[in-house]
C-alpha positions as CSV (number, residue, x, y, z in Angstrom):
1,X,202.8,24.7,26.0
2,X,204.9,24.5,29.2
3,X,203.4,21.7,30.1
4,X,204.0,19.6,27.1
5,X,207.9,21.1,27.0
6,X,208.5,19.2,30.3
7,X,206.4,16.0,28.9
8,X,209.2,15.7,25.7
9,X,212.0,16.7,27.8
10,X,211.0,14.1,30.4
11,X,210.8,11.3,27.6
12,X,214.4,12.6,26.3
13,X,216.0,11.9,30.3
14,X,214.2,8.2,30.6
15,X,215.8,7.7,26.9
16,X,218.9,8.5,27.7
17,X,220.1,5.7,30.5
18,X,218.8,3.5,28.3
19,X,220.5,4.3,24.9
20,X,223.9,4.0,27.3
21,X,222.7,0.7,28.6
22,X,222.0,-0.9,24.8
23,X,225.7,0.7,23.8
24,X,227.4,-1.4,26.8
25,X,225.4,-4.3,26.2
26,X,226.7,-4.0,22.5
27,X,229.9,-3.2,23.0
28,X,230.1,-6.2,26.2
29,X,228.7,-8.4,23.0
30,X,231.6,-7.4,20.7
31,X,234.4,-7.9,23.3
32,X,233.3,-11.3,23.8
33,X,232.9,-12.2,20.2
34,X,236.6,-10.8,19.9
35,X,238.1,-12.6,22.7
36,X,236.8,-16.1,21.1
37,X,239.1,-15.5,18.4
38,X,242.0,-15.3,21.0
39,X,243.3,-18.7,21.4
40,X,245.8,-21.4,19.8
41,X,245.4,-21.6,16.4
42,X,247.4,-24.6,14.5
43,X,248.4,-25.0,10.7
44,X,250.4,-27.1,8.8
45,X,253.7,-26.2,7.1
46,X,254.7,-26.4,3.2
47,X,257.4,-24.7,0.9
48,X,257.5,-23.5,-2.5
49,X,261.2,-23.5,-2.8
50,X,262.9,-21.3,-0.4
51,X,259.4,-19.8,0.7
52,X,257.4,-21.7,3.7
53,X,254.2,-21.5,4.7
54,X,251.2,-22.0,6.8
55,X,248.1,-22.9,6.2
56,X,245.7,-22.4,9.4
57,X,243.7,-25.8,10.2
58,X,240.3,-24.7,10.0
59,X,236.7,-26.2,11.6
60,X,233.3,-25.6,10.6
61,X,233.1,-24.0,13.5
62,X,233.8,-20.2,14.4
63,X,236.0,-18.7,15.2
64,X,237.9,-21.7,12.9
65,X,235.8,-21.3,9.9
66,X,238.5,-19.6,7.7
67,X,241.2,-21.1,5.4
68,X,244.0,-19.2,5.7
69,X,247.7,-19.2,4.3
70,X,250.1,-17.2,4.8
71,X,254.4,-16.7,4.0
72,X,255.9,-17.1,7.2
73,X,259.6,-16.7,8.4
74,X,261.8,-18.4,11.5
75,X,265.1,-17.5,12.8
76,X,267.2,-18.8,10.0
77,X,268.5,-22.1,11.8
78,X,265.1,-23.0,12.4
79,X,264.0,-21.9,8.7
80,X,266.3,-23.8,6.6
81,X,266.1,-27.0,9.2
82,X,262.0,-26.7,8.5
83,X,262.7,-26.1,4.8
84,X,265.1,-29.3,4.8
85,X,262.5,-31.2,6.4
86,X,259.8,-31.0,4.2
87,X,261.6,-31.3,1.0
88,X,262.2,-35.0,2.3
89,X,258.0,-34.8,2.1
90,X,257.7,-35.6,5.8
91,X,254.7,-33.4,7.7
92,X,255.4,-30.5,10.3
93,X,252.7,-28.5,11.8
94,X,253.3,-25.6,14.2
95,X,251.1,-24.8,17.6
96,X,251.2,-20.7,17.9
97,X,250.9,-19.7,21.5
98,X,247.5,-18.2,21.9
99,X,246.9,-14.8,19.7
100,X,244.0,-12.8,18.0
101,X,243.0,-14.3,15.0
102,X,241.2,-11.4,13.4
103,X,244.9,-10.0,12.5
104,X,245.8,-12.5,10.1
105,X,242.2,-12.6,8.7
106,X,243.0,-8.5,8.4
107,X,246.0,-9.6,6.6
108,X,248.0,-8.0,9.4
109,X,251.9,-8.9,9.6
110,X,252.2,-10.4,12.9
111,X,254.7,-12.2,15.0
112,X,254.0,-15.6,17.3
113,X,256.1,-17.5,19.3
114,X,255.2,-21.5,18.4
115,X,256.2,-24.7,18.7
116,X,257.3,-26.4,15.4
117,X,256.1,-31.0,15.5
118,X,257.0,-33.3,13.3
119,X,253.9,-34.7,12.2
120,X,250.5,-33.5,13.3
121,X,250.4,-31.9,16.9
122,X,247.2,-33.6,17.7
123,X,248.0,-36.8,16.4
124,X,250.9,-38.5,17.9
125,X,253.4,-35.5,16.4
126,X,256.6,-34.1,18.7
127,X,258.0,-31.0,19.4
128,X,260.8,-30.2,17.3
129,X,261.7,-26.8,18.3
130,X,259.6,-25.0,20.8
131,X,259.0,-21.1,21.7
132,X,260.1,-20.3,18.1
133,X,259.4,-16.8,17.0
134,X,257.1,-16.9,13.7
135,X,256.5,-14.3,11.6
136,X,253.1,-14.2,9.4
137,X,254.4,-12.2,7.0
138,X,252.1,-11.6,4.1
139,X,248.9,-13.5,3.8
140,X,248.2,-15.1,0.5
141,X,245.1,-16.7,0.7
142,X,241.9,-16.6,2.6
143,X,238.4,-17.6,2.5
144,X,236.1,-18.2,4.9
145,X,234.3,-21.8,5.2
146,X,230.4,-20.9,4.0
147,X,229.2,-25.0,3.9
148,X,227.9,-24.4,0.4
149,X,228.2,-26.2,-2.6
150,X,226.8,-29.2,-5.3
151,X,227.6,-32.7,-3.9
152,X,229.0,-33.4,-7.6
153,X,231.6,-31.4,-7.6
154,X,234.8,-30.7,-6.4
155,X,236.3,-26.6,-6.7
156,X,239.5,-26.0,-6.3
157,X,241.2,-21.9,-5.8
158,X,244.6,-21.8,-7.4
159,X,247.4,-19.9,-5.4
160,X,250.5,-19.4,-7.5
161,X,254.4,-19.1,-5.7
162,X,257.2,-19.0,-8.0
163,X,257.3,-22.1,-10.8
164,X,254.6,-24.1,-8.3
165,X,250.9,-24.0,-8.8
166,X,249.0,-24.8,-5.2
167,X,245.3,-26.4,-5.3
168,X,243.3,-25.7,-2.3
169,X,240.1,-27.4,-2.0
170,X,237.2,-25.4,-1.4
171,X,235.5,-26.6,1.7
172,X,232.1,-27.1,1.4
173,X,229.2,-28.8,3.4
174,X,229.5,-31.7,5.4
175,X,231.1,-34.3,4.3
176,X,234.1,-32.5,3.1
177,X,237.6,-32.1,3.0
178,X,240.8,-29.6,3.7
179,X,242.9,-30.8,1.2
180,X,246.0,-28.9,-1.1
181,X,247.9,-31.0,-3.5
182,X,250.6,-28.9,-5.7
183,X,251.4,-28.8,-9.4
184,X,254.3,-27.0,-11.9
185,X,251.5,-26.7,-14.7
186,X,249.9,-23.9,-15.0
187,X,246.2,-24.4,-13.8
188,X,243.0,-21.8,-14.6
189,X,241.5,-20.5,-11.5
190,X,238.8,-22.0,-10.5
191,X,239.5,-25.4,-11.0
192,X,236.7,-27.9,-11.1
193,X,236.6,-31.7,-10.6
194,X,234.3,-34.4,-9.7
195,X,233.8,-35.1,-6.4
196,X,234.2,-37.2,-3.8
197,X,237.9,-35.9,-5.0
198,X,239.5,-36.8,-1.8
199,X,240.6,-40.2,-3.3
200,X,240.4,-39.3,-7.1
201,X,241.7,-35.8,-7.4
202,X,245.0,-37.0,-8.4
203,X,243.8,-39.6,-10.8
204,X,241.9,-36.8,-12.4
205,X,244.6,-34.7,-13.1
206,X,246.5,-37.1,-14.5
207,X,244.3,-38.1,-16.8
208,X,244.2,-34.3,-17.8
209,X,247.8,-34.5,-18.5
210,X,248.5,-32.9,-15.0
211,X,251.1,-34.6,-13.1
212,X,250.7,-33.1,-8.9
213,X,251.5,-34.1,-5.6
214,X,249.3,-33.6,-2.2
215,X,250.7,-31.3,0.2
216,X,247.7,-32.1,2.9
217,X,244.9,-33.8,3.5
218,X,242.5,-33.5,6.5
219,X,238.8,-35.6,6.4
220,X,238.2,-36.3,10.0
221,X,237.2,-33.4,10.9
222,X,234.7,-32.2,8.3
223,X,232.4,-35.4,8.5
């Protein structure tokens, strides 16, 4: 009997080093899959009225894989210059300094400083204002990118802010497209089009009586 005491107890101490070894390993794993979501994250900028927001331009690829948008505020000089600016349907996307994504995915409210371009701010856009503090607010939207979905059609979620109805494509598998185009008729959620809709999404809503406007449209970098 003694001897098979000391046999277990000897199994439990070789057990033990071991279970603490897997636990680091795991937690090492976690920290690094966490730290890849720290790091510059850009979006483009729209307004429903006085409200402005950003959408976060997503990839296929993680730790991008999420459409995001969320209300955001500025400092108000910055805010009503921004606000100015894209009623006159010209494009502004901002360039956060580097923070943890995982909060605005948690729907935390969070504040950034960022630099505010006119135009895209990897595609010939230039700083407007820079070190800006933004504040995420509240987030409105998210989904995360799954590459799903039938080649012959095109789904589109249906975010709603104030009068103004905002389509936002569903990404799907490659080929696809980040695309929101924006409405004042009211639209059931989800709504469902032919695709490629890239090209035709506004023809198809005007021929259902569904007179809209695109907000944004990315391609390149979902082929």
């Amino acid at each position: 009997m003694r001897l098979l005491l000391l046999f277990v107890m000897s199994i439990s101490w070789s057990i033990l080093p071991l279970s603490a070894s897997a636990t680091q390993a795991t937690q090492s794993t976690q920290s690094k899959v966490q730290h890849s979501y720290v790091g510059e994250h850009g979006m483009v900028l729209f307004a429903a009225d006085d409200i402005l927001l950003a959408s976060h331009l997503p990839l296929y690829q993680p730790p991008h894989n999420y459409q995001l948008i969320y209300q955001i505020t500025l400092p108000p000089t910055e805010h009503n210059a921004v606000l100015a600016t894209l009623q006159k349907k010209q494009q502004m996307t901002i360039l956060p300094q580097q923070f943890d994504l995982t909060k605005l995915i948690d729907g935390q409210s969070i504040t950034v400083n960022a630099a505010l371009y006119h135009g895209h701010f990897e595609r010939g856009g230039s700083v407007w204002f820079d070190n800006v503090a933004v504040n995420f607010a509240r987030q409105l939207y998210i989904r995360p990118i799954q590459q799903a979905g039938s080649a012959n059609e095109a789904r589109y979620d249906v975010l709603k802010i104030h009068s103004s109805y905002f389509l936002i494509h569903q990404i799907a598998a490659t080929p696809s497209y980040d695309q929101i185009l924006r409405t004042e008729r009211p639209i059931s959620e989800p709504l469902v089009l032919k695709a490629p809709a890239d090209v035709t999404a506004l023809q198809q809503l005007n021929a259902m009586g569904i007179e809209a406007t695109e907000v944004y449209l990315e391609t390149a970098d979902f082929q």
